[in-house]
N, CA, C and O atoms as a Maestro MAE file, in Angstrom:
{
 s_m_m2io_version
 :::
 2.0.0
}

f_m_ct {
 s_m_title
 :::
 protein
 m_atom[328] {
  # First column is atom index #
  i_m_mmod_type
  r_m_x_coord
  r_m_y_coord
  r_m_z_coord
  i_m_residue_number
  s_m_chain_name
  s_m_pdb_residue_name
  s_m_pdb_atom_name
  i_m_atomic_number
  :::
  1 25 0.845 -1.196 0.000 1 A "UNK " " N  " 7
  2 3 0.000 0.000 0.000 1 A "UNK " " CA " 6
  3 2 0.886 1.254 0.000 1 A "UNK " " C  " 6
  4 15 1.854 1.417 0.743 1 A "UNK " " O  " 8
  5 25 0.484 2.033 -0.829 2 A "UNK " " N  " 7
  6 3 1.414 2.777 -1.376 2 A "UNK " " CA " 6
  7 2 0.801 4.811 0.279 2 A "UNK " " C  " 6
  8 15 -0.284 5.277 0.628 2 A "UNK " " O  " 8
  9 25 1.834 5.068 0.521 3 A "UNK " " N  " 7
  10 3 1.611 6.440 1.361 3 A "UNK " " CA " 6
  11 2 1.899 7.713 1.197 3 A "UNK " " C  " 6
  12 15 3.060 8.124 1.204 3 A "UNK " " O  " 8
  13 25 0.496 8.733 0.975 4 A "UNK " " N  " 7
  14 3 0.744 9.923 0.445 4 A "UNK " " CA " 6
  15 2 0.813 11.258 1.820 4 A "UNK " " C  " 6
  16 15 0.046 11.274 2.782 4 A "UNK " " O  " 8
  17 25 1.842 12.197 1.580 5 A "UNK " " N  " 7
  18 3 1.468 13.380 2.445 5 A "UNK " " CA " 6
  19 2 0.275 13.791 2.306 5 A "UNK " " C  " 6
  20 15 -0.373 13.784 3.352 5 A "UNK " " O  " 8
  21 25 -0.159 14.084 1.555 6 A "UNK " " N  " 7
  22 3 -1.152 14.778 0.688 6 A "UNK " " CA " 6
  23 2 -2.437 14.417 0.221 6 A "UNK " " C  " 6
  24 15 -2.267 14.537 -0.992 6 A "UNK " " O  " 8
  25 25 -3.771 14.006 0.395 7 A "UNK " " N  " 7
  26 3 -4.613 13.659 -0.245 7 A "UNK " " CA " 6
  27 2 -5.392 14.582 -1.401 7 A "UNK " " C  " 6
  28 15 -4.919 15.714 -1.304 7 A "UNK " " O  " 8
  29 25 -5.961 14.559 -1.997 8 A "UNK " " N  " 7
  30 3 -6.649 15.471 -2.715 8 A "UNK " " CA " 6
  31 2 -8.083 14.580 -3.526 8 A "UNK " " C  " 6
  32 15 -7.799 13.705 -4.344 8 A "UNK " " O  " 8
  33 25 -9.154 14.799 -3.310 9 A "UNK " " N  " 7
  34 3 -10.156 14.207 -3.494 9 A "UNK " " CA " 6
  35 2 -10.963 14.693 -4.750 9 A "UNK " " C  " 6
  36 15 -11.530 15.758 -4.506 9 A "UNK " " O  " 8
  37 25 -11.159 14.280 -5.882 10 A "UNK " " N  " 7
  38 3 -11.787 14.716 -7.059 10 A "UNK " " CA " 6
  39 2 -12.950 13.684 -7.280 10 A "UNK " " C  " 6
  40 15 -13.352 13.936 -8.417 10 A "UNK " " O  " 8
  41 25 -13.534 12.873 -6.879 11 A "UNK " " N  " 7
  42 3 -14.747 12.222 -6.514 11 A "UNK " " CA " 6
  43 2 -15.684 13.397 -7.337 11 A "UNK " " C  " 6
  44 15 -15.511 14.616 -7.329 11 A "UNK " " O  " 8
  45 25 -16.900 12.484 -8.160 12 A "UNK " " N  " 7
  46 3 -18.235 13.579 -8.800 12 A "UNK " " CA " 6
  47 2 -17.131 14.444 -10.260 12 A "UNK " " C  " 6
  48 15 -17.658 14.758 -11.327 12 A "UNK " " O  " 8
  49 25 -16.119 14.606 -10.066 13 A "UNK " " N  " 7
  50 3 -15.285 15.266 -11.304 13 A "UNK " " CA " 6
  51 2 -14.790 14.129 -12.478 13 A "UNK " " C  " 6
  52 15 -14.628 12.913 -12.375 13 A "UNK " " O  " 8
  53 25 -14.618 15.060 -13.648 14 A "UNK " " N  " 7
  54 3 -14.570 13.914 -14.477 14 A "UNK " " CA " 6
  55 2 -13.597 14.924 -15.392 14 A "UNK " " C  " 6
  56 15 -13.489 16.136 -15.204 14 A "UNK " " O  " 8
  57 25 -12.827 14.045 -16.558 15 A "UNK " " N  " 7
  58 3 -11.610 14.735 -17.164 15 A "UNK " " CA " 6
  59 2 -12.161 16.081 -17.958 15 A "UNK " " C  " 6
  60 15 -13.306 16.247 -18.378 15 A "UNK " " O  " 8
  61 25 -11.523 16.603 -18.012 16 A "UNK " " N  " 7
  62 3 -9.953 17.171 -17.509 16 A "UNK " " CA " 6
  63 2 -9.682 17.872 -16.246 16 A "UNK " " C  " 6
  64 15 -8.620 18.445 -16.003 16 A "UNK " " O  " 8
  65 25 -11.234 17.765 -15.027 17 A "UNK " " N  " 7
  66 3 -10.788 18.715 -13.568 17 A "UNK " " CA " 6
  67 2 -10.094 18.200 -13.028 17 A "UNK " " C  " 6
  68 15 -9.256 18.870 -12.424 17 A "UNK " " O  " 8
  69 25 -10.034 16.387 -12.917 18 A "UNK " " N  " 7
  70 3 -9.216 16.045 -11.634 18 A "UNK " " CA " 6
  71 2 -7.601 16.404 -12.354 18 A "UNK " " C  " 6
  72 15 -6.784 16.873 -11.562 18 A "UNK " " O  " 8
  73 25 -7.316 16.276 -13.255 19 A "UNK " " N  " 7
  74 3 -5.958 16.570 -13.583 19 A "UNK " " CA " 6
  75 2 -5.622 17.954 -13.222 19 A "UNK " " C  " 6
  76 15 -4.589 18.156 -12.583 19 A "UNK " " O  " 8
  77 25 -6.490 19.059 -13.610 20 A "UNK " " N  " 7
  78 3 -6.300 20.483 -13.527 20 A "UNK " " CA " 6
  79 2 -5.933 20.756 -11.536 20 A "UNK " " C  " 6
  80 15 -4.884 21.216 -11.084 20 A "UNK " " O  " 8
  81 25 -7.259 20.262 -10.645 21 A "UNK " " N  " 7
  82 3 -7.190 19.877 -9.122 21 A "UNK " " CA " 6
  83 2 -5.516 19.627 -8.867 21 A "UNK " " C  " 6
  84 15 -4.758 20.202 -8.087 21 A "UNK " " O  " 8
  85 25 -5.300 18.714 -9.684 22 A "UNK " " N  " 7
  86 3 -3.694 17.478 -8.937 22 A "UNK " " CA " 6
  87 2 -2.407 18.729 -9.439 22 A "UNK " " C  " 6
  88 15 -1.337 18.793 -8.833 22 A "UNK " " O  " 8
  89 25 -2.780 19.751 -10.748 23 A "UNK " " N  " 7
  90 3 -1.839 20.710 -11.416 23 A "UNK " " CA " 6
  91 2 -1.775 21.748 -9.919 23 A "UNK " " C  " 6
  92 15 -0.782 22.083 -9.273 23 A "UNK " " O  " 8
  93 25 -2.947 22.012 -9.735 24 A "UNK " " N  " 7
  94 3 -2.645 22.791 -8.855 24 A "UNK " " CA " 6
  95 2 -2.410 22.894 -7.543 24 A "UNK " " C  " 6
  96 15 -2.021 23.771 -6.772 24 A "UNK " " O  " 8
  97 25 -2.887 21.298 -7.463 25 A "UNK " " N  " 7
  98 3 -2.326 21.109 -5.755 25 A "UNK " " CA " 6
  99 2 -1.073 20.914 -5.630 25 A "UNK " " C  " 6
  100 15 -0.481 21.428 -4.681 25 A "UNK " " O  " 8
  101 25 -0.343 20.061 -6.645 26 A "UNK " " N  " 7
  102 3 1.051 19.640 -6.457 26 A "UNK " " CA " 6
  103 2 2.117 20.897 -6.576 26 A "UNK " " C  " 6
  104 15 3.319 20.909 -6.313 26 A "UNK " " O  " 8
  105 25 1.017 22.245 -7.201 27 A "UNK " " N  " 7
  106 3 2.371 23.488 -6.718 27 A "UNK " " CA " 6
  107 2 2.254 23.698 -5.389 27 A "UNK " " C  " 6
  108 15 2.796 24.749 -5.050 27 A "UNK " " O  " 8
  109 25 1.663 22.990 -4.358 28 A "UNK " " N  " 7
  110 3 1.887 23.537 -3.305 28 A "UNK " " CA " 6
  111 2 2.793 22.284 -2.152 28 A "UNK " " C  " 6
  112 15 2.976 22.521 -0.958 28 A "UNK " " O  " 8
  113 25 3.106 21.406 -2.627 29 A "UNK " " N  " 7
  114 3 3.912 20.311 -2.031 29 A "UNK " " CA " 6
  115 2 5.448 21.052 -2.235 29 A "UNK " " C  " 6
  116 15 5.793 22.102 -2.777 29 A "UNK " " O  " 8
  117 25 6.204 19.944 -1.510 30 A "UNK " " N  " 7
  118 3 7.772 20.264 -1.742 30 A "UNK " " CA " 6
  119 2 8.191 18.866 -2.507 30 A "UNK " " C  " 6
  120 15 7.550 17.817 -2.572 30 A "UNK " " O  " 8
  121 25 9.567 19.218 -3.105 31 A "UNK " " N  " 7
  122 3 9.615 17.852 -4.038 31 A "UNK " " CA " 6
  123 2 10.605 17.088 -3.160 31 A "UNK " " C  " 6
  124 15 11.561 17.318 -2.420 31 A "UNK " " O  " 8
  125 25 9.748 15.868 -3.710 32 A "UNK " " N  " 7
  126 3 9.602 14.643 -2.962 32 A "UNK " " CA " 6
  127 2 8.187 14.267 -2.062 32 A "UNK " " C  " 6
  128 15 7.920 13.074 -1.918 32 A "UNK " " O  " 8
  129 25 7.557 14.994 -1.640 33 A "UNK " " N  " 7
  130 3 6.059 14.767 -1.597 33 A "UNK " " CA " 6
  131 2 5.534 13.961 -2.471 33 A "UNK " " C  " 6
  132 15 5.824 13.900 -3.665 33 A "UNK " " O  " 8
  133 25 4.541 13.160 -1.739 34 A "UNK " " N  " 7
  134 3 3.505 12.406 -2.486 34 A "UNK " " CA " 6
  135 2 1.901 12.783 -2.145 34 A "UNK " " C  " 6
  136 15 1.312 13.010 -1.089 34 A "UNK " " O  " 8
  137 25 1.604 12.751 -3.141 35 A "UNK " " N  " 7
  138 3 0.234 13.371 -3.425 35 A "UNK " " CA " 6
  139 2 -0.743 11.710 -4.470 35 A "UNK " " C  " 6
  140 15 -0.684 11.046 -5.505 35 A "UNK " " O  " 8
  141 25 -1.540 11.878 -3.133 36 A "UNK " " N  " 7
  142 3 -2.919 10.776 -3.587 36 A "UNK " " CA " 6
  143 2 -3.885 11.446 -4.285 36 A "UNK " " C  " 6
  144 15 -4.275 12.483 -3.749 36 A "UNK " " O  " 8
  145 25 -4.544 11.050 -5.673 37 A "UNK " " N  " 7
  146 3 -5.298 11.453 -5.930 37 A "UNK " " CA " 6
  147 2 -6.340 10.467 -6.046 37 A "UNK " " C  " 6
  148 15 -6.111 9.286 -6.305 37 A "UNK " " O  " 8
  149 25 -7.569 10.989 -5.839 38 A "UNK " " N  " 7
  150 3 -8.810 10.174 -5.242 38 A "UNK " " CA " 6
  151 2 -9.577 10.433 -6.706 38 A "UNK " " C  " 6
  152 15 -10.011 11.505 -7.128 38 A "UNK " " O  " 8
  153 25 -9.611 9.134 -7.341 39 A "UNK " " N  " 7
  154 3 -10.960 9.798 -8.072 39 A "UNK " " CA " 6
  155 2 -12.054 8.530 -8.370 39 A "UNK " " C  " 6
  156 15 -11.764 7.409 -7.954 39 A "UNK " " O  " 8
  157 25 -13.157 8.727 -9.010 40 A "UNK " " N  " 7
  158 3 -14.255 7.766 -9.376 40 A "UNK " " CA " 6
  159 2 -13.958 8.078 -11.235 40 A "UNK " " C  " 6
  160 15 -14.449 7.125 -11.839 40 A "UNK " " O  " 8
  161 25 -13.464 8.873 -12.006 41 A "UNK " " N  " 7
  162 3 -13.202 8.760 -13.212 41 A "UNK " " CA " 6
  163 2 -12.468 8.309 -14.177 41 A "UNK " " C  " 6
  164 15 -11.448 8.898 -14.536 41 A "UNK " " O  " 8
  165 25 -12.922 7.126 -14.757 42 A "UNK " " N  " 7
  166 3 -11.968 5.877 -15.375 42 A "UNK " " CA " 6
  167 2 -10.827 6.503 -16.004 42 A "UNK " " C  " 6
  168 15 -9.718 5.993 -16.166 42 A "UNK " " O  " 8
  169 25 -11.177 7.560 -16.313 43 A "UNK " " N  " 7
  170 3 -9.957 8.409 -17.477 43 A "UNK " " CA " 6
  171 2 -8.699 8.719 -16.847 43 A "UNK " " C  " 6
  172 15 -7.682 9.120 -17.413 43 A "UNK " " O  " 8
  173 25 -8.921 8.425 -15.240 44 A "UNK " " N  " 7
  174 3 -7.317 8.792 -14.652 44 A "UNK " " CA " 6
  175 2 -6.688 7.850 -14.638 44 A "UNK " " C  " 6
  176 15 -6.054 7.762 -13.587 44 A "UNK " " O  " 8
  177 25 -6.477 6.787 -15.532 45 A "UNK " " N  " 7
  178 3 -5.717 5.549 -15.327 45 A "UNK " " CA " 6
  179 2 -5.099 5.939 -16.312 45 A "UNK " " C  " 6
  180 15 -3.887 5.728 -16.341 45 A "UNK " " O  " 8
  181 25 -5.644 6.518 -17.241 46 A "UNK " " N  " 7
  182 3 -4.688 7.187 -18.561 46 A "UNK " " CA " 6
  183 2 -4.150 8.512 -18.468 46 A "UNK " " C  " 6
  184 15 -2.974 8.738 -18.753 46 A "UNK " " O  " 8
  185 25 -4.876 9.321 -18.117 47 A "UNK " " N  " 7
  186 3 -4.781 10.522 -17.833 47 A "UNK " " CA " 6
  187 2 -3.672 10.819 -16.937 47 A "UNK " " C  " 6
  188 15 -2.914 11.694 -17.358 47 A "UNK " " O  " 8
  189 25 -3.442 10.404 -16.019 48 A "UNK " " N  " 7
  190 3 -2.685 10.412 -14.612 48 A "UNK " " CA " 6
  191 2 -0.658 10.764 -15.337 48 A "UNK " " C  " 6
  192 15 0.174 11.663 -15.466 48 A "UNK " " O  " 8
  193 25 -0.921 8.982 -15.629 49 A "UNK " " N  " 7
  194 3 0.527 8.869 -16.350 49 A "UNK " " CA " 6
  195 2 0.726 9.708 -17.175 49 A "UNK " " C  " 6
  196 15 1.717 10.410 -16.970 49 A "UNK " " O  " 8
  197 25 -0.127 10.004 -18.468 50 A "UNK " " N  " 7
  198 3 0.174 10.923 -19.861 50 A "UNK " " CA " 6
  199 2 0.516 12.484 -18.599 50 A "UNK " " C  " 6
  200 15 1.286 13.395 -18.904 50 A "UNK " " O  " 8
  201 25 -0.143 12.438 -17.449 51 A "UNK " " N  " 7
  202 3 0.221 14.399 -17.387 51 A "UNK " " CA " 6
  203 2 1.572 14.052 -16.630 51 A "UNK " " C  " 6
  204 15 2.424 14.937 -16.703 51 A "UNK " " O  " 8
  205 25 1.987 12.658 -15.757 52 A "UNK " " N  " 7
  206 3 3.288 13.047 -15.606 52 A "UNK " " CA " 6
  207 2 4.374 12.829 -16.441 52 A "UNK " " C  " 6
  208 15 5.530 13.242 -16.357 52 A "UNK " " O  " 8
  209 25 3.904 12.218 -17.145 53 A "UNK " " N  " 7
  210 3 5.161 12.413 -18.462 53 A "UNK " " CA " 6
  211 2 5.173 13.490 -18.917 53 A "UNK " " C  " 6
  212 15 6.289 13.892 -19.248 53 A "UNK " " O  " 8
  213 25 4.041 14.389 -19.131 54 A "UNK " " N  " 7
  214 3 4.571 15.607 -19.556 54 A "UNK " " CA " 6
  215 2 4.983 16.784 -19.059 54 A "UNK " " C  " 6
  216 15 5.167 17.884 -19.580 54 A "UNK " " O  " 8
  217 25 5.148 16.201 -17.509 55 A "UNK " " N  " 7
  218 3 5.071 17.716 -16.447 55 A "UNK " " CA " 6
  219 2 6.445 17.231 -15.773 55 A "UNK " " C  " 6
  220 15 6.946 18.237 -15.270 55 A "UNK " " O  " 8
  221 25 7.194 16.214 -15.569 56 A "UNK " " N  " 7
  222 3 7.851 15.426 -15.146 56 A "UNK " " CA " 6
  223 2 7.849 14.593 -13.555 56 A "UNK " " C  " 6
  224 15 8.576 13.676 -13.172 56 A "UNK " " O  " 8
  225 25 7.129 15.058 -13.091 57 A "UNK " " N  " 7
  226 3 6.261 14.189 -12.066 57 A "UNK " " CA " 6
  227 2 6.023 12.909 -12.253 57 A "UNK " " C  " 6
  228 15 5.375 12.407 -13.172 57 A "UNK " " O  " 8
  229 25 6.846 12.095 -10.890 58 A "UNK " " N  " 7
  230 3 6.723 10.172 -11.062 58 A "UNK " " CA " 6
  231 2 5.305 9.791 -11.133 58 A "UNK " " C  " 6
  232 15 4.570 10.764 -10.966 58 A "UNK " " O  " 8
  233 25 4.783 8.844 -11.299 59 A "UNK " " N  " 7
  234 3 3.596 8.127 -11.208 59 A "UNK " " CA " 6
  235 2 4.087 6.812 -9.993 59 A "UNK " " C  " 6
  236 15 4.697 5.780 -10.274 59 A "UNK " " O  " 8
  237 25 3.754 7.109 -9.047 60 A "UNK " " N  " 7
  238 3 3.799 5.779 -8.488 60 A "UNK " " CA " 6
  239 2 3.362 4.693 -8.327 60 A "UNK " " C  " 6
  240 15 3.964 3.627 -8.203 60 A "UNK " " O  " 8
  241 25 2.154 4.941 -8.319 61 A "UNK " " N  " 7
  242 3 0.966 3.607 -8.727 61 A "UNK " " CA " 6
  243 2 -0.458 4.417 -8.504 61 A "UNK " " C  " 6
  244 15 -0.813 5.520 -8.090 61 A "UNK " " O  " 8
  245 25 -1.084 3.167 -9.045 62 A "UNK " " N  " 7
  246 3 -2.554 3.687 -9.098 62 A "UNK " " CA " 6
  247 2 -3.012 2.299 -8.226 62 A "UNK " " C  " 6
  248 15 -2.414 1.224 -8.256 62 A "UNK " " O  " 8
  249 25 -4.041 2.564 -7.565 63 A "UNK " " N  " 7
  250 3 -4.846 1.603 -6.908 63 A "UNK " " CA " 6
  251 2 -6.064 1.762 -6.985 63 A "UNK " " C  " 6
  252 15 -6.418 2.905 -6.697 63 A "UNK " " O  " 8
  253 25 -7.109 0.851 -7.348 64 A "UNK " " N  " 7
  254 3 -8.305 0.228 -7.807 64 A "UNK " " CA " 6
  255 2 -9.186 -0.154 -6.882 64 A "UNK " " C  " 6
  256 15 -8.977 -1.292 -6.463 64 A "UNK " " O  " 8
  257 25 -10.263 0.502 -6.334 65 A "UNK " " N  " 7
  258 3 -11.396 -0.809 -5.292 65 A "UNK " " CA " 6
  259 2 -12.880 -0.165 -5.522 65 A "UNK " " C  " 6
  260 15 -13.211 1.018 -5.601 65 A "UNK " " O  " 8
  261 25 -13.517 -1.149 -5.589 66 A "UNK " " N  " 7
  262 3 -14.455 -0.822 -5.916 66 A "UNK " " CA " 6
  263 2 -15.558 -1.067 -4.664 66 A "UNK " " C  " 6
  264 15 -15.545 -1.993 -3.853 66 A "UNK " " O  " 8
  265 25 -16.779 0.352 -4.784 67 A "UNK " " N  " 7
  266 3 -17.341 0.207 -3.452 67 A "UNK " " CA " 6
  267 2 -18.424 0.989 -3.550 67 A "UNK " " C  " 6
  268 15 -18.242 2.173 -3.836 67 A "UNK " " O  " 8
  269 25 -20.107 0.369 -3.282 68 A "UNK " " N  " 7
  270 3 -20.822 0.493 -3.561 68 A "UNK " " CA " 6
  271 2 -21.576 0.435 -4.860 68 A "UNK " " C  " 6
  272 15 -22.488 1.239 -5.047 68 A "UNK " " O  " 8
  273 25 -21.229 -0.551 -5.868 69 A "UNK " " N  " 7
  274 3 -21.405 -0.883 -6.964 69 A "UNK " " CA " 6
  275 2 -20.012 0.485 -8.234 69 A "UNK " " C  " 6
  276 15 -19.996 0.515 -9.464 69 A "UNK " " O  " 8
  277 25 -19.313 1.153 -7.475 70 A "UNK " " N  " 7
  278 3 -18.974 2.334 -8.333 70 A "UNK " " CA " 6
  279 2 -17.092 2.178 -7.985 70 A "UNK " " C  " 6
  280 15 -16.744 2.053 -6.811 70 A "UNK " " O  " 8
  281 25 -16.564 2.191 -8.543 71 A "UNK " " N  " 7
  282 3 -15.361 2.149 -8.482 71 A "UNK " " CA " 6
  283 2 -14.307 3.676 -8.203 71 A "UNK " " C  " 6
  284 15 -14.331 4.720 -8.856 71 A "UNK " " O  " 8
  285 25 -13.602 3.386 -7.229 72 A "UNK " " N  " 7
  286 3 -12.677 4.266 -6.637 72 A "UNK " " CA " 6
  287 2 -11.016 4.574 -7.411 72 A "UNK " " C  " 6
  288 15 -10.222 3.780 -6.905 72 A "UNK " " O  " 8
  289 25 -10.711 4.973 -7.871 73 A "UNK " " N  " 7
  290 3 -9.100 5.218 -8.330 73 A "UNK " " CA " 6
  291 2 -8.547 5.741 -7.278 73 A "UNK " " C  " 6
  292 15 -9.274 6.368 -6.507 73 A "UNK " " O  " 8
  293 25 -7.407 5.636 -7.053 74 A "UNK " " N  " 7
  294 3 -5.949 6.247 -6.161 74 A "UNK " " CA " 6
  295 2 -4.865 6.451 -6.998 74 A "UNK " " C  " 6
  296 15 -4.005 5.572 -7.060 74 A "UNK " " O  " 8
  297 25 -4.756 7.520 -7.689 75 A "UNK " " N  " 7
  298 3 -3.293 7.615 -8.044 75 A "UNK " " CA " 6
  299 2 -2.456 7.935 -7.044 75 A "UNK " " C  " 6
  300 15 -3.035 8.243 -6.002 75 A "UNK " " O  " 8
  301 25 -1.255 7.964 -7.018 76 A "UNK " " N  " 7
  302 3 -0.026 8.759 -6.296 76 A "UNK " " CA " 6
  303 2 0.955 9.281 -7.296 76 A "UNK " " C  " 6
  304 15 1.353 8.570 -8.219 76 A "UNK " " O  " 8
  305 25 1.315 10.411 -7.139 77 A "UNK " " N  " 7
  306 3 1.974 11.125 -7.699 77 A "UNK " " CA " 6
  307 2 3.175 11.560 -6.939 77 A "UNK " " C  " 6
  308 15 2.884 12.147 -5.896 77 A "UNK " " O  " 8
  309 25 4.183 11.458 -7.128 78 A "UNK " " N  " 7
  310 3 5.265 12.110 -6.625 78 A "UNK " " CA " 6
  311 2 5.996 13.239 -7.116 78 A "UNK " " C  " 6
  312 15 6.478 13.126 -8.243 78 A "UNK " " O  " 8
  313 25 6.218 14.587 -6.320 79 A "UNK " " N  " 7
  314 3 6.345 16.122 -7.232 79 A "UNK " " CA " 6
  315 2 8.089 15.984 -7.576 79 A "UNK " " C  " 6
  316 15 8.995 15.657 -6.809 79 A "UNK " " O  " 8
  317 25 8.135 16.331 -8.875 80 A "UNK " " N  " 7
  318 3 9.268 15.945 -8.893 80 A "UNK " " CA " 6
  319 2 10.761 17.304 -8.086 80 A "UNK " " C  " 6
  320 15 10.517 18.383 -7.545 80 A "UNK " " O  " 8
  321 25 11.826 16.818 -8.265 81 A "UNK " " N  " 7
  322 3 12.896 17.244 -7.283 81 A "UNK " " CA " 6
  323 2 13.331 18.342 -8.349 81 A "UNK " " C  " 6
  324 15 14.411 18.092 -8.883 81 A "UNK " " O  " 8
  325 25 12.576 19.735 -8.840 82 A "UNK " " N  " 7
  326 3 13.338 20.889 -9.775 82 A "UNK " " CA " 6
  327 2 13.178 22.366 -8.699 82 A "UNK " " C  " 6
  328 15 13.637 23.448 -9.064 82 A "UNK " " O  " 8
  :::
 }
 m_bond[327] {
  # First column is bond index #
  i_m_from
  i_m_to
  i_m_order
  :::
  1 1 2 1
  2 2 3 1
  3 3 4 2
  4 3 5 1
  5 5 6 1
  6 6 7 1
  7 7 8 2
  8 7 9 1
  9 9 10 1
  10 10 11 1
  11 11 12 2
  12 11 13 1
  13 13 14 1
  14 14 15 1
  15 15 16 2
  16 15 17 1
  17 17 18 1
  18 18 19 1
  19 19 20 2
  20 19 21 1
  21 21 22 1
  22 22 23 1
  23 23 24 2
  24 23 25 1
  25 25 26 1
  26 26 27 1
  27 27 28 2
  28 27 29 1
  29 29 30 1
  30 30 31 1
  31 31 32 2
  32 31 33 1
  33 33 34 1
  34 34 35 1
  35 35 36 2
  36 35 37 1
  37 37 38 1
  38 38 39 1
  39 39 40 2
  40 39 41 1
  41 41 42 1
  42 42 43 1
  43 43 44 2
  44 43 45 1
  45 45 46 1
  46 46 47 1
  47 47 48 2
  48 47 49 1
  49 49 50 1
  50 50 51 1
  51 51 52 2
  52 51 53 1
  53 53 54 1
  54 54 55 1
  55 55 56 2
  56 55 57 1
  57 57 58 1
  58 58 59 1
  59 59 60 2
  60 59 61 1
  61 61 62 1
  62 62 63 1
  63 63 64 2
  64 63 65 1
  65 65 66 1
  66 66 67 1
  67 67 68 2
  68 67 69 1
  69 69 70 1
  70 70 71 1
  71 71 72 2
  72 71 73 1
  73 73 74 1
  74 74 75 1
  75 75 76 2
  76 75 77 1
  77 77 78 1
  78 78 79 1
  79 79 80 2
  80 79 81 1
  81 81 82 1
  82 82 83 1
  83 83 84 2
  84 83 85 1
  85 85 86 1
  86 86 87 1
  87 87 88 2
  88 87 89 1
  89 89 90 1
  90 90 91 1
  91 91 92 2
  92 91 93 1
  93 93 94 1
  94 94 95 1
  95 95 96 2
  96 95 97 1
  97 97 98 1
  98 98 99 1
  99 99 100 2
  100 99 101 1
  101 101 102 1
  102 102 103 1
  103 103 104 2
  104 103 105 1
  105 105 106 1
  106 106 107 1
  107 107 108 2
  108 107 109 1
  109 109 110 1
  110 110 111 1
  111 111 112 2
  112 111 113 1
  113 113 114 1
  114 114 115 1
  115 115 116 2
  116 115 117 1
  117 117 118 1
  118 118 119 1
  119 119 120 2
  120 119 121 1
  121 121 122 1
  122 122 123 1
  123 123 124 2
  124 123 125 1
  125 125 126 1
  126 126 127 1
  127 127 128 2
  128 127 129 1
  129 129 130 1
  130 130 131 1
  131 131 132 2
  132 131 133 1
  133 133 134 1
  134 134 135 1
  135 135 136 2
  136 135 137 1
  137 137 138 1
  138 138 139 1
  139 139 140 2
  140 139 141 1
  141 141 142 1
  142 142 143 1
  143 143 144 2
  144 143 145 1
  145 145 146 1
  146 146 147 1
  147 147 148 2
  148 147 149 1
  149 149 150 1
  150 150 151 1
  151 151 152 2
  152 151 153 1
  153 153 154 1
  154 154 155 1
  155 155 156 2
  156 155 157 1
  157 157 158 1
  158 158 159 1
  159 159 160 2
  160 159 161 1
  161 161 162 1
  162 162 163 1
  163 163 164 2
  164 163 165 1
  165 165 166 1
  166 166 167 1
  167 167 168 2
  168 167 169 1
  169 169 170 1
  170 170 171 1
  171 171 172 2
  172 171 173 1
  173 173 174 1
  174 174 175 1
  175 175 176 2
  176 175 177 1
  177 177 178 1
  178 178 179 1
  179 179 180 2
  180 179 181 1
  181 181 182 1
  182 182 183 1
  183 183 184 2
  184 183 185 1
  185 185 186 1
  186 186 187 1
  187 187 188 2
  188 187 189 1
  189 189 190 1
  190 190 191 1
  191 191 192 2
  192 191 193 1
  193 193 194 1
  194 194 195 1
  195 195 196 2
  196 195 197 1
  197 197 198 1
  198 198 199 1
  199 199 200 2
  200 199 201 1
  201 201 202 1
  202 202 203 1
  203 203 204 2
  204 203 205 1
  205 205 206 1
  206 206 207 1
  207 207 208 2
  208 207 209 1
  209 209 210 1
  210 210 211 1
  211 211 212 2
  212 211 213 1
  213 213 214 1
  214 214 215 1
  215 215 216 2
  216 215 217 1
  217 217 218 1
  218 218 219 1
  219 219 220 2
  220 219 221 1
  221 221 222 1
  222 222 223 1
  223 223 224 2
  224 223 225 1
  225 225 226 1
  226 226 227 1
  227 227 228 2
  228 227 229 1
  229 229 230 1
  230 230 231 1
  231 231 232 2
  232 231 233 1
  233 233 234 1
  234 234 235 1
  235 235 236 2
  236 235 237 1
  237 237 238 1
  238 238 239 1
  239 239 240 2
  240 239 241 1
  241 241 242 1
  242 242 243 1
  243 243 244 2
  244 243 245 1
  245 245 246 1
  246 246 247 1
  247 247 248 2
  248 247 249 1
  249 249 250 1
  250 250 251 1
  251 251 252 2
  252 251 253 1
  253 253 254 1
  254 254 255 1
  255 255 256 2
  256 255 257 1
  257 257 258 1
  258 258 259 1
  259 259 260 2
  260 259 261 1
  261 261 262 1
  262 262 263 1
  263 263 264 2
  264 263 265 1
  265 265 266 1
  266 266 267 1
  267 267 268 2
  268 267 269 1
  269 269 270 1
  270 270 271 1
  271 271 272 2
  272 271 273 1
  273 273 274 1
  274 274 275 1
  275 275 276 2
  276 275 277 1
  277 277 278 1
  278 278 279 1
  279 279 280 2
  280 279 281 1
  281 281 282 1
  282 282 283 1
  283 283 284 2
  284 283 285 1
  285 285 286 1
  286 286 287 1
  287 287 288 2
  288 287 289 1
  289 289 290 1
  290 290 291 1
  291 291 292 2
  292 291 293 1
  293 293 294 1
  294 294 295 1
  295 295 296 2
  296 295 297 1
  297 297 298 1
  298 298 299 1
  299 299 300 2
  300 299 301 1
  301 301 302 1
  302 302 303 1
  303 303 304 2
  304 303 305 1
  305 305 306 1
  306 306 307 1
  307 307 308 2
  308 307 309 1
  309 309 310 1
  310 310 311 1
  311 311 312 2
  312 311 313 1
  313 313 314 1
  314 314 315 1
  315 315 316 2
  316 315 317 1
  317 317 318 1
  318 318 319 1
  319 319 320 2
  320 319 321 1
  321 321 322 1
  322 322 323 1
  323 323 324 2
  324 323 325 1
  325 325 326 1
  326 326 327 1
  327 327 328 2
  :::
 }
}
C-alpha cells in the first residue's frame, strides 16, 4: 500500500478537472512529496501517467477498489525534485 502526504479528493469530477485539481495542488507540495489522488473517473488511469510524463512528475501507482457498486481510483503522484 502505497503512502501519500497529501490527499486530494476529485470524486463527482470527471476529465480534464481532476488533472487540472492534482496541477494545482502539487504546486503547493515540496519535491519529494507524495500526493494521492482520489478519483471515481476511469480516465485517470490514462490521464494520470500521460500528465506526468509531460510535467515530469513520477507516477507511483494507481490503486483500484471498488465500493458500492462504483469504483474508486488512487493515483499517487510524486512532485518531482526541480
Amino acid at each position: 500500500m502505497l503512502k501519500a502526504d497529501v490527499k486530494l479528493d476529485t470524486l463527482g469530477y470527471f476529465c480534464p478537472i481532476p488533472i487540472i485539481m492534482t496541477s494545482k495542488k502539487i504546486k503547493e507540495l515540496v519535491p519529494g512529496q507524495v500526493l494521492e489522488v482520489v478519483s471515481d473517473d476511469e480516465g485517470i488511469k490514462k490521464d494520470m501517467p500521460a500528465w506526468c510524463q509531460s510535467t515530469g512528475h513520477e507516477m507511483l501507482g494507481l490503486e483500484e477498489e471498488a465500493s458500492d457498486s462504483k469504483r474508486v481510483y488512487k493515483a499517487f503522484v510524486k512532485k518531482a525534485k526541480r
